[in-house]
VOGU-3710 file (C-alpha; in Angstrom, 3 decimals, decimal comma):
1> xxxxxxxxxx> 53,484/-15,248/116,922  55,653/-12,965/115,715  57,861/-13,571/112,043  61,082/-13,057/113,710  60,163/-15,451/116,562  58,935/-17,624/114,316  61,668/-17,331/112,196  64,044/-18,398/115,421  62,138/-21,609/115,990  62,744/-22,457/112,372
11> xxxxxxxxxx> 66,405/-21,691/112,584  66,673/-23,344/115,618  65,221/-26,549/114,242  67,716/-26,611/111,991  70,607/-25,584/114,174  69,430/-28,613/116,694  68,763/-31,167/113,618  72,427/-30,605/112,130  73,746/-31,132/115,998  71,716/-34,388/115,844
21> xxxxxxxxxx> 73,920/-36,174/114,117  77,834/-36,682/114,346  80,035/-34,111/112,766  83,803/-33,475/113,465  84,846/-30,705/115,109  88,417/-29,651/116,147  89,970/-33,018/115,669  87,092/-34,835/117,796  83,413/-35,964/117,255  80,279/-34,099/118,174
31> xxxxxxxxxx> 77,466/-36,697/118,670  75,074/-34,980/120,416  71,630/-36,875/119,349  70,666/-38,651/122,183  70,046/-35,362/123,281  69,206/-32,927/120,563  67,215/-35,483/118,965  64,497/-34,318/120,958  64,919/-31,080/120,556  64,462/-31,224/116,638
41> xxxxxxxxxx> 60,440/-32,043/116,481  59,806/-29,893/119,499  61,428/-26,688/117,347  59,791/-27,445/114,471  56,027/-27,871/116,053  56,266/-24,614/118,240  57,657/-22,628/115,150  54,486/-23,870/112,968  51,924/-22,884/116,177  48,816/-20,750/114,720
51> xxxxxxxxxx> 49,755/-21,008/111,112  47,117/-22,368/108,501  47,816/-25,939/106,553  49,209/-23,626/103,564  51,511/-21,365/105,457  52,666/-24,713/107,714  53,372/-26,482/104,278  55,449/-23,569/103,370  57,194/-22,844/106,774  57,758/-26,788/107,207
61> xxxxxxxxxx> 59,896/-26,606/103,788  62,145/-23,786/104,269  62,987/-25,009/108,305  63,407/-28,578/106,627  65,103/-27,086/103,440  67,373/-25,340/105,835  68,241/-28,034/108,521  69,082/-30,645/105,592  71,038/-28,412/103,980  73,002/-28,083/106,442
71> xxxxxxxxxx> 73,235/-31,927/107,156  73,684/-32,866/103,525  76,994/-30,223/102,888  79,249/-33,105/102,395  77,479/-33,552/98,769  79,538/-31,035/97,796  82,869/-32,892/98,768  81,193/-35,180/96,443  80,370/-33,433/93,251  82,881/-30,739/93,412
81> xxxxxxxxxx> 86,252/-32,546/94,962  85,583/-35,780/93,488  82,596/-35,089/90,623  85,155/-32,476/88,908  81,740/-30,468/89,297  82,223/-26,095/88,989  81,964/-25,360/92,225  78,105/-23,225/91,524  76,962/-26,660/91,095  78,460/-28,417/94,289
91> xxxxxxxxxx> 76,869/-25,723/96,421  73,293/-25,825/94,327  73,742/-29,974/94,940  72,807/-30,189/98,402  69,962/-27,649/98,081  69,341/-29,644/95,165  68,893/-32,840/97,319  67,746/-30,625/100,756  64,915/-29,934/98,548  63,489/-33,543/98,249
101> xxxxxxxxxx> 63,628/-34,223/101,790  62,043/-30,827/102,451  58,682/-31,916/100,698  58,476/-34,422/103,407  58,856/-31,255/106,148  56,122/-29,440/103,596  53,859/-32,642/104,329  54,510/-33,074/108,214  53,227/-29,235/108,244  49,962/-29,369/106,207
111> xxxxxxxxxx> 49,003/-31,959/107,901  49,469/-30,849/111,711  48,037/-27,724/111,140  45,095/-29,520/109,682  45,051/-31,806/112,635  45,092/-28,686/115,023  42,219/-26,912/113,084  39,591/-30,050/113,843  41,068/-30,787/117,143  42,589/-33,830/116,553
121> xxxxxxxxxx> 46,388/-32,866/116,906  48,488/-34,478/120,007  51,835/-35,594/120,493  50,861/-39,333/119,208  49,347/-38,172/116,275  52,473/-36,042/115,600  54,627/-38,989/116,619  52,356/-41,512/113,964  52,597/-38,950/111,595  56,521/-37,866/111,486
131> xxxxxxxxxx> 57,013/-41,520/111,605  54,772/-42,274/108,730  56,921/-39,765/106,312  60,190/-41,234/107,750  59,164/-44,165/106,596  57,828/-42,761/103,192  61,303/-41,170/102,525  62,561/-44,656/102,243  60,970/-45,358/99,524  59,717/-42,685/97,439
141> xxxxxxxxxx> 61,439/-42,123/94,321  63,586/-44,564/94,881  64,412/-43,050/98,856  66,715/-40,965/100,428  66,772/-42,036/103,937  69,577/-40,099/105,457  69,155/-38,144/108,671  66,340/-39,901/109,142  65,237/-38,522/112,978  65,599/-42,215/114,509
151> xxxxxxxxxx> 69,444/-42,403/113,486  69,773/-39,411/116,148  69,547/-42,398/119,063  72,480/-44,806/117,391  73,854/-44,350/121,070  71,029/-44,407/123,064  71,615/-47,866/124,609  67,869/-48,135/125,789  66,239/-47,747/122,938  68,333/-49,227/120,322
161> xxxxxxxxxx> 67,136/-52,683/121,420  63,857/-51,536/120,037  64,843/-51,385/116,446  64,896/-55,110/116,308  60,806/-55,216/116,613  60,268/-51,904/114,180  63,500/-50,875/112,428  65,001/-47,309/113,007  61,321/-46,042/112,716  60,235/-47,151/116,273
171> xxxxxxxxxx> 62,869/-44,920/117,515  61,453/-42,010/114,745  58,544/-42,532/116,294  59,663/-42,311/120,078  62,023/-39,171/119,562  59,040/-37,871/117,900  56,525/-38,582/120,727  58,749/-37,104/123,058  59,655/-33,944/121,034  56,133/-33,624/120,405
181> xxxxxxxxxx> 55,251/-33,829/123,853  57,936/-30,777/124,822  56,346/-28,573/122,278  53,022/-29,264/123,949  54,495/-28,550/127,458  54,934/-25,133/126,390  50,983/-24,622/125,617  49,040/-22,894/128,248  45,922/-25,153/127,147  45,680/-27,585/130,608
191> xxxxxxxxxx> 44,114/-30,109/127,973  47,509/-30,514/126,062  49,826/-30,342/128,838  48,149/-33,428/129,799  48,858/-34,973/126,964  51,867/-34,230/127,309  52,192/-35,756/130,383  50,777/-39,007/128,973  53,341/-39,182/126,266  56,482/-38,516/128,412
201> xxxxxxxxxx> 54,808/-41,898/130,307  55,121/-43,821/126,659  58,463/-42,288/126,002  59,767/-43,734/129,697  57,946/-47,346/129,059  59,421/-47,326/125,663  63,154/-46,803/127,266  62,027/-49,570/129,597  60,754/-51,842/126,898  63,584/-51,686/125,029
211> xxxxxxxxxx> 66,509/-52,511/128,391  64,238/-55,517/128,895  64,400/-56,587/124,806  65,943/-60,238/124,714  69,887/-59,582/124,242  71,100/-61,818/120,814  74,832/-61,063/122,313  73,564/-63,419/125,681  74,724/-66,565/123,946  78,225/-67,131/124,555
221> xxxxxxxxxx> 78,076/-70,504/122,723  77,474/-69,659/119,447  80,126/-70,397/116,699  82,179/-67,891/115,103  84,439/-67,070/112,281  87,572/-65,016/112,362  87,221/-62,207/109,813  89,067/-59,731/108,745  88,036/-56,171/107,015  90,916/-54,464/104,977
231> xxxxxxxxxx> 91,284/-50,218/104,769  93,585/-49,523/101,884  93,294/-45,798/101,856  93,248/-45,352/98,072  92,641/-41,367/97,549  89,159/-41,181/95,833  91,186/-39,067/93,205  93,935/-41,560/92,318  91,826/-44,573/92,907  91,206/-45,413/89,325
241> xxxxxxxxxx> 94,435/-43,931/88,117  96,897/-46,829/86,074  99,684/-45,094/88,162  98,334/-46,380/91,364  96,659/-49,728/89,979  99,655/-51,254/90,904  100,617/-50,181/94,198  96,677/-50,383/95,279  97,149/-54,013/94,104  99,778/-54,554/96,319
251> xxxxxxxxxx> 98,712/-52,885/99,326  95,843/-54,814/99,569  97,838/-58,304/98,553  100,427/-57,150/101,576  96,895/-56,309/103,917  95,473/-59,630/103,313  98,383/-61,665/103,707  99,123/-59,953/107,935  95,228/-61,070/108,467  95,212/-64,107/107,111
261> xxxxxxxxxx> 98,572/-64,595/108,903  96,434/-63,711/112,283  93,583/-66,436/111,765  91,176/-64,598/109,340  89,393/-67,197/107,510  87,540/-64,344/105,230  88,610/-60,988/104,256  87,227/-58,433/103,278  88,433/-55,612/100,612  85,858/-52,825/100,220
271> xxxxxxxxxx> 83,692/-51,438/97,511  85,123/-51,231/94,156  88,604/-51,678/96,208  90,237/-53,643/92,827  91,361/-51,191/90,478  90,325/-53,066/87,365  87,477/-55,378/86,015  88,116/-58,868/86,764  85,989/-60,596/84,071  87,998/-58,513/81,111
281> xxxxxxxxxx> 91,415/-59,315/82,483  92,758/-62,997/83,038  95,904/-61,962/84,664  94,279/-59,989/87,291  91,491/-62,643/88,188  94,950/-65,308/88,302  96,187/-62,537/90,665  93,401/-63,028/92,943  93,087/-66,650/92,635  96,448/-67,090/93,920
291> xxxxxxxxxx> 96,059/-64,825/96,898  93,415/-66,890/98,192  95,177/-69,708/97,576  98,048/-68,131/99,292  96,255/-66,738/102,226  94,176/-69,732/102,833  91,104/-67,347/102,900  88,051/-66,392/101,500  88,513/-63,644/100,019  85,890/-61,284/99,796
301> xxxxxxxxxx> 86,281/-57,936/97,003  84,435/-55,413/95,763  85,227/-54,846/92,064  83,399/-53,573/88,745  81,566/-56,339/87,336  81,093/-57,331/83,503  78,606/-58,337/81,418  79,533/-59,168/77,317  77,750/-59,129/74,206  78,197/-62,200/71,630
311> xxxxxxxxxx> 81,436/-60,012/70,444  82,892/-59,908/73,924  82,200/-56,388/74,509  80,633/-55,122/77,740  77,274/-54,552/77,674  76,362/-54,059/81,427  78,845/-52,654/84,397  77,562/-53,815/87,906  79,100/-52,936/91,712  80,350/-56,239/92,653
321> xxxxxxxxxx> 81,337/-58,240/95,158  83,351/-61,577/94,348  83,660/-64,742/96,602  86,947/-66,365/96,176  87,290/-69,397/97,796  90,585/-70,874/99,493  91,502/-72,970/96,879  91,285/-70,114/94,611  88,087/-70,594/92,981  85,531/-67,949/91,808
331> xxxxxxxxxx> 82,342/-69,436/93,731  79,861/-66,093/93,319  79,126/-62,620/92,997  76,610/-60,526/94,508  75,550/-57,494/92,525  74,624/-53,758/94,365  70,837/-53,741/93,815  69,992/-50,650/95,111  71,798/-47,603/93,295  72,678/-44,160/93,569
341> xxxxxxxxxx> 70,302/-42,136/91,283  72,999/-39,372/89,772  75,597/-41,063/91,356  75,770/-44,615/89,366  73,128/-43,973/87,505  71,127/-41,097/85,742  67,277/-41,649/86,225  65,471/-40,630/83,030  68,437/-40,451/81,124  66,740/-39,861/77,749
351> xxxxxxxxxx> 66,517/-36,621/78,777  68,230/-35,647/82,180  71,347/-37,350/80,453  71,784/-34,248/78,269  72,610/-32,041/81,014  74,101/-34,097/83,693  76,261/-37,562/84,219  76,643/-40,293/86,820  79,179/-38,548/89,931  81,079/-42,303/89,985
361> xxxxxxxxxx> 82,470/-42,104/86,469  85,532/-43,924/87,324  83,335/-47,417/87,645  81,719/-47,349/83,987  81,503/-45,576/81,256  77,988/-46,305/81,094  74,852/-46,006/83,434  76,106/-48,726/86,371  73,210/-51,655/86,173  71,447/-53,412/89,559
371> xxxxxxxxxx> 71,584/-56,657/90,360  68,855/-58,922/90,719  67,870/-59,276/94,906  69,522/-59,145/98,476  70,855/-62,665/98,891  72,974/-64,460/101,253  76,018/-65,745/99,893  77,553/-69,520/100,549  81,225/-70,038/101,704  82,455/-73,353/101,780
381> xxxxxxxxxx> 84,792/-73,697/104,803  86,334/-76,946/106,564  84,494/-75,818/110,125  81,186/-76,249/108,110  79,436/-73,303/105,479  79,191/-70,010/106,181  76,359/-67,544/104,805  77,380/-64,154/105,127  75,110/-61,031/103,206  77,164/-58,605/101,403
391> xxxxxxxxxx> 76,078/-55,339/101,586  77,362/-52,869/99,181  77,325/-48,919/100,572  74,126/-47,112/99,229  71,924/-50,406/100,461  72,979/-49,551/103,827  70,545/-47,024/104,135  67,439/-49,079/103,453  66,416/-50,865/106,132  63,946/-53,069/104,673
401> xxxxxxxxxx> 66,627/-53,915/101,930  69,388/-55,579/104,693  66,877/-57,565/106,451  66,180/-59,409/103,386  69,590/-60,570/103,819  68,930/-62,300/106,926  65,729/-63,418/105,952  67,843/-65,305/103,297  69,696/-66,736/105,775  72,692/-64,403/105,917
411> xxxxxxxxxx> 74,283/-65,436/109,818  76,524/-62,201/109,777  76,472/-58,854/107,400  79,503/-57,787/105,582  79,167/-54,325/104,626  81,515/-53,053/101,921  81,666/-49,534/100,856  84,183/-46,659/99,633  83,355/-43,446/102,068  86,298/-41,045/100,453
421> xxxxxxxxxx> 83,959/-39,165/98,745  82,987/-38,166/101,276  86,206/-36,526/102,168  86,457/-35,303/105,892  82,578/-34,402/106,766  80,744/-35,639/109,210  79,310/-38,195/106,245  81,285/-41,364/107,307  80,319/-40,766/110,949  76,935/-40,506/109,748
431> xxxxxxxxxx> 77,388/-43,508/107,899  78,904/-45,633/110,519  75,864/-44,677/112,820  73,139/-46,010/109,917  74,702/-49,283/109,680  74,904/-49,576/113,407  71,228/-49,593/112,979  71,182/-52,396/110,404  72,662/-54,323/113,074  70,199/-53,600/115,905
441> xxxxxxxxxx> 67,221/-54,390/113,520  68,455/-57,371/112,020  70,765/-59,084/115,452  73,396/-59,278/113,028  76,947/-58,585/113,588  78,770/-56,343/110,862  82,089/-56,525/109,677  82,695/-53,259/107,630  85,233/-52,353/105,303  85,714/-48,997/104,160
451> xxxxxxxxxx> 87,940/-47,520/101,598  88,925/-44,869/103,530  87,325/-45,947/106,894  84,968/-45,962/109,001  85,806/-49,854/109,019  85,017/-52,198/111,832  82,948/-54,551/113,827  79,346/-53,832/115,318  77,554/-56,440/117,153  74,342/-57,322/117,235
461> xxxxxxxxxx> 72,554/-54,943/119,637  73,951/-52,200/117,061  77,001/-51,407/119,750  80,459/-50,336/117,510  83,098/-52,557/118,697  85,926/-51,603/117,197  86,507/-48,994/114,600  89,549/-47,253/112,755  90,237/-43,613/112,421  89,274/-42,206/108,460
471> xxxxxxxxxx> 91,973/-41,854/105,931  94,851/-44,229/107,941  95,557/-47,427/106,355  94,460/-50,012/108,482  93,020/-53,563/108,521  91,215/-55,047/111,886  90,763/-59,117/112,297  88,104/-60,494/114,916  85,532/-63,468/116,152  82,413/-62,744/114,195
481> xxxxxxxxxx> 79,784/-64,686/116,109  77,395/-66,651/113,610  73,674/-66,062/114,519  71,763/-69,255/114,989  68,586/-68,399/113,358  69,102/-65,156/110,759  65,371/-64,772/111,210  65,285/-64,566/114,915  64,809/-61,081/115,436  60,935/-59,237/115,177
491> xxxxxxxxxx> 62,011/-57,004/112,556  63,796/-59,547/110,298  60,222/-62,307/109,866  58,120/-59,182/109,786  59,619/-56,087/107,959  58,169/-52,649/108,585  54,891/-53,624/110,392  55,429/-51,202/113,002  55,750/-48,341/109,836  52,076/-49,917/108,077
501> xxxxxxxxxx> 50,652/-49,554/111,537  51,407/-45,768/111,898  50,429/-45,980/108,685  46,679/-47,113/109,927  46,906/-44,576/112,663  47,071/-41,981/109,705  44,318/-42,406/108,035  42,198/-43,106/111,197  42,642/-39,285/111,668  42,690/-38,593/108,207
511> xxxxxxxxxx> 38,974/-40,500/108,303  38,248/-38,625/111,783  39,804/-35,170/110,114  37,187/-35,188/106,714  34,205/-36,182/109,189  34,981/-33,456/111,998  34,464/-29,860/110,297  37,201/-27,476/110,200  37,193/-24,926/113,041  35,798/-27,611/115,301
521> xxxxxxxx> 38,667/-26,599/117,531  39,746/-23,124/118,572  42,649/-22,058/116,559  44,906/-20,327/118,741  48,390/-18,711/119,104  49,365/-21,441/121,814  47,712/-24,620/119,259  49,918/-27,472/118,114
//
């Protein structure tokens, strides 16, 4: 092959990887995944055909380099926009992060080309492999699981089902399967068209599988709760301002007063929506107290939590969420557990903190500390308690993380986070779509409340219900159904056992790769 042709496939991968996922364009959305998900494995196999582990290692970072680069461009919205970053930096920053996920498209090609080169390569083992590393990105060094290639399907209404037995990695591994298997289509080896053939079967029986998964939306009995989810539209840039404490008090005072006046029993304020700390200022936790005694309501906000010394001075800032009960009581607060590394946070800061500082200033004037575990939180109410799971914005993307909400015993997901840093980018869509996929895997419906939106409802098969346009103020009330058992779904009693078994599949051909020499299979222009 050819380095301009090859070069093609690589820009092509990238081209079809950025359409994977939703972006705006001219006022609408382009959500194109169910489609171009395949395409995105397939480009990225045929461009590494013939090349050696080393060169596929190299030529698997810069297509992977390139595509997330191109995914990731709303980081500089972030750093520049909101960070007060120079604007060299914001467009080094999503190279900067581009280049993490990139070691993962490094991996994927060493090891496919090694796979070719003893004969053992085939659209499963591509499929167990690029699911293996999607799973690996979740985790390593702390995880960056965006774009992950199973979020491509967040509409595909066949397969979602299927997350609740595997997570979004069953569908990784499907979209992979099937990409796979169009890259071998194109081989003039007989042997790996029918391969091919075999895994477009598994790619139909999976679509079938997952129309035929039990349906957690088929019980029309179960109890629900009317709850509401509050979009106050505070500009990231004014949002900790003492000009606009004030009126972003009373906007969302005004907000949760209309839904509690249309049957909300909890609402919800998003991420850090309270300009202020609430354990260092009396009169603003009175403020609340009254509300909910007001409203009637639980009242559910995301504020900057305190920790003091002996002297009552802070010694620990924390991403909070506050329960405040009808009666106006303070019953709990869940701390973010997961946090963003450079964002709340600098990692090694004995050292990086010299030359760089947390993006989300505005919260802390310190390093931002995590809380203890995912827990399910306990609301007293008069029709009998109610267990909701708070999830605060960065834990969204980890799906191991959510599902230990349900397996605490959450019965619903509340999912509070503040997307205006992300300004207009494809970023909240992209967002929206990953906690549609919390849903699916956990059977849990999600109210979410967004700063600037995306907020709304998803039910339990992962299907958005109801959703409000970005950067409109906007609140939405609705009947939340309750799940029965929290634990009922595959995913939710078992965690990532579909992941550990592709996992297994690895090293079987790691084990059959070091016993078969190299060269045991032709290399060829058409391999892979």
């Amino acid at each position: 092959m050819t380095t301009g042709r090859r070069l093609a496939w690589v820009v092509g991968y990238a081209l079809v990887t950025f359409l994977a996922f939703p972006h705006p364009v001219a006022g609408g959305i382009v959500d194109l995944g169910w489609a171009l998900g395949w395409a995105s494995p397939a480009a990225l196999i045929l461009g590494l055909r013939g090349l050696d582990p080393r060169m596929a290692a190299r030529w698997g970072f810069a297509a992977s380099l390139l595509a997330h680069t191109a995914v990731l461009h709303w980081i500089y919205v972030v750093t520049v926009f909101y960070g007060n970053a120079p604007p060299p930096v914001g467009l080094v920053a999503p190279v900067l992060l581009a280049i993490y996920i990139a070691l993962f498209g490094a991996l994927f090609g060493a090891a496919h080309a090694a796979l070719v080169r003893r004969g053992l390569a085939s659209p499963w083992a591509a499929a167990l492999l690029w699911t293996a590393l999607d799973h690996l990105r979740s985790f390593a060094l702390t995880g960056f699981p965006w774009a992950t290639l199973g979020y491509s399907q967040h509409e595909n209404p066949w397969l979602l089902p299927l997350a609740s037995y595997g997570g979004v990695y069953v569908l990784s591994f499907v979209v992979a399967l099937g990409g796979a298997a169009l890259a071998a289509c194109a081989d003039p080896a007989a042997r790996r068209r029918r391969g091919a053939g075999l895994a477009l079967v598994g790619v139909v029986v999976a679509h079938g599988l997952g129309a035929l998964a039990p349906n957690p939306e088929a019980a029309p009995d179960r109890e629900t709760v009317r709850v509401a989810v509050l979009q106050g539209n505070i500009e990231q840039g004014v949002k900790w301002s003492r000009s606009w404490s004030e009126r972003t008090l009373e906007i969302y005072e005004r907000m949760s007063r209309e839904a509690a006046g249309a049957g909300a029993r909890i609402v919800v304020w998003p991420e850090t929506a309270v300009p202020g700390a609430i354990d260092g200022d009396p009169k603003l936790r009175r403020r609340l107290e009254d509300l909910a005694r007001e409203t009637g309501a639980h009242l559910v906000v995301g504020a900057v939590g305190l920790e003091f010394d002996e002297s009552l001075r802070p010694t620990h800032y924390y991403d909070s969420a506050y329960v405040i009960d009808p009666a106006g009581v303070f019953r709990d607060r869940y701390d973010k557990t997961h946090l963003v590394p450079f964002g709340e946070y600098v990692p090694f800061r004995a050292v990086l903190g010299r030359f760089v500082g947390a993006v989300a200033s505005g919260i802390a004037s310190a390093d931002v500390t995590a809380g203890e575990r995912p827990r399910s939180l306990i609301l007293e109410d008069p029709g009998g308690v109610i267990r909701p799971g708070v999830v605060v914005c960065f834990e969204l993307l980890f799906p191991d993380l959510v599902r230990r909400f349900a397996a605490d015993g959450a019965e619903l997901l509340l999912a509070i986070t503040n997307d205006a840093w992300y300004g207009r980018t494809g970023a909240p869509y992209q967002f929206l779509a990953i906690t549609a996929l919390r849903s699916a895997e956990t059977g849990l419906w999600t109210a979410r409340a967004a700063n600037t939106g995306i907020s709304g409802f998803i039910d339990g098969r992962g299907r958005v219900v109801e959703q409000t346009p970005i950067f409109e103020e906007a609140w939405l009330v609705a009947d939340v159904p309750r799940a029965r058992d929290p634990r009922s779904t595959f995913y939710v009693r078992h965690g990532d056992v579909f992941s550990f078994a592709c996992w297994v599949g690895v090293g079987g051909l790691a084990i059959l790769g070091w016993r078969r020499p190299q060269g045991a299979a032709k290399v060829r222009e058409g391999d892979g």
